[in-house]
N, C-alpha and C positions, 0 to 999 in steps of 0.2 A: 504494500500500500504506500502512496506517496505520501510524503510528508504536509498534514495540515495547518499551517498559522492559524493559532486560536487566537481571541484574544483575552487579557488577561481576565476579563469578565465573563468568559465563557469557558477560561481554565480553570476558575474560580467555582463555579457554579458544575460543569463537569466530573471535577473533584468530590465536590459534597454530595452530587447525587452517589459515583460508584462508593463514597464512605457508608451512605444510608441506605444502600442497596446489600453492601456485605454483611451488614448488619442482619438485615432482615431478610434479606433473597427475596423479596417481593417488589411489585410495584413501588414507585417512590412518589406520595403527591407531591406537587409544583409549592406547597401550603409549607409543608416540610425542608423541601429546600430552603425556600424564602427563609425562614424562621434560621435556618444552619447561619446561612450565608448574611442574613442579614436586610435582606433586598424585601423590594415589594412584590409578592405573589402574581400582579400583571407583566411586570418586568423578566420575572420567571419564564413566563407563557410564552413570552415573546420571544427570550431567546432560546426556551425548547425547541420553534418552529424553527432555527435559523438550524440549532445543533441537529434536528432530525432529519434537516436536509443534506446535512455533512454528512449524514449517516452512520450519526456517533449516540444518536438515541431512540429508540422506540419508546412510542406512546401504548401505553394500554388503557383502553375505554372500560367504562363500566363505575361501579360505588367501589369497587376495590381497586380501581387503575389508578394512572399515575405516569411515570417514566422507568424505563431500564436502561442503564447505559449497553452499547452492544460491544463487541469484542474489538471495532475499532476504537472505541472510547479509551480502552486501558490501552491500546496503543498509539493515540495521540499525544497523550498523557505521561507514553513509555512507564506504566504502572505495572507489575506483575498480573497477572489475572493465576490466582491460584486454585486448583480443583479441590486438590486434597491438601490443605493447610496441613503442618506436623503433629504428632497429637502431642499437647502439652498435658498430664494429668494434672486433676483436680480433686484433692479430699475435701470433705466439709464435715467436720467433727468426726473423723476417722475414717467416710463413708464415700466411693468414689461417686462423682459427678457426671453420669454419661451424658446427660444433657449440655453440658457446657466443655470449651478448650480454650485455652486459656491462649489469647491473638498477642499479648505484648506485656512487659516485665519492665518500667519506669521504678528505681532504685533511685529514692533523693537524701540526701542529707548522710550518704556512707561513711563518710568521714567522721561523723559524730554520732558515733554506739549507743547511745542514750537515746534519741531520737528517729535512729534508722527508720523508716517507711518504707514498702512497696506499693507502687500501683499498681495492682494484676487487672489489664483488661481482658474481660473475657467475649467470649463471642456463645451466648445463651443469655438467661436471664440471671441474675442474680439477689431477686428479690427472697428468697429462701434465705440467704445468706444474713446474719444479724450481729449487730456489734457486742463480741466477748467469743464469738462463736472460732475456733482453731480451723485455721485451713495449712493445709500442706500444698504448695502446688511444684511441680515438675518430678522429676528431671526432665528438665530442657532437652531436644536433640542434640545437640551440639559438646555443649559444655557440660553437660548436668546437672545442671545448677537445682540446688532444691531448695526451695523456700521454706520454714515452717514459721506461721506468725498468727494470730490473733488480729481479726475483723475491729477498727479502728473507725471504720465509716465506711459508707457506697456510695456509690451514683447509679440508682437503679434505670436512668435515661440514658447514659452510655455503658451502662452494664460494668462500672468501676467496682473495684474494691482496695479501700484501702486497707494495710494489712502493718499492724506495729510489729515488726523481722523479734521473731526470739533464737533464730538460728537458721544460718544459712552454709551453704558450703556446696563446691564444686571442686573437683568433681565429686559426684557422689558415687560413683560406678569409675569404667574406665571410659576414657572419651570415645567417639565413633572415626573422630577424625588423625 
């Protein structure tokens, strides 16, 4: 495929549909964008019709339609488009998580043991999850990195958990690499 010139407001808005899309694998309304991105919901509409015609997005009709970005979109964008994401495990008070995988591992404040945090994003719901509640999550692919920490807070709209580190260590196993 040739190379498409976006523009910034159309990379912008491109982006937050395929982020609301892997989220949920479903349609994405124009209402949802706007709200990510910030914009007006007409503003949206408009330039749906510009990216549909790039043939960087399908409209789906209906009370449940919306947008999907299509397979050009992550290659405009040079975004991965992943089938089988890695599995990251998930315990939740001892007990695995088949519903959720855990997408991203945000580690702030390491340098300071006292206050260590994880952000474990996951990709499911996280509303089960409650603060005191013990989660373990990984070993990672890679590294092995395993988490064990205590539920500190969520974001139940991007599926967060923050997680106060009581112990971490990698590798836990031997590496793959």
């Amino acid at each position: 495929m040739s190379s498409i010139e976006l523009t910034s407001s159309q990379k912008t808005i491109l982006t937050a549909l395929i982020n609301l899309h892997r989220e949920t694998e479903d349609a994405v309304k124009g209402e949802d964008i706007a709200a990510e991105v910030d914009r007006n919901p007409g503003t949206i509409r408009n330039q749906m019709q510009s990216l549909k015609a790039l043939q960087l997005v399908e409209g789906v009709p209906g009370p449940k339609g919306g947008y999907k970005p299509t397979a050009n979109a992550y290659e405009a964008l040079d975004v991965d488009q992943m089938d089988e994401p890695a599995a990251v495990p998930l315990l939740h008070n001892g007990e695995p998580v088949d519903t959720a995988n855990v997408g991203e591992i945000d580690l702030s404040s390491v340098h300071h043991p006292d206050l260590c945090r994880a952000e474990i994003h996951v990709q499911g719901s996280v509303r089960e999850f409650h603060e005191g509640d013990s989660v373990r999550v990984g070993p990672t692919p890679l590294s092995k990195l395993v988490i064990d920490g205590t539920v500190d807070g969520k974001d139940d709209t991007d599926n967060i958990l923050i997680l106060r580190i009581d112990d971490m260590r990698a590798p836990a196993g031997e590496p793959s690499h």
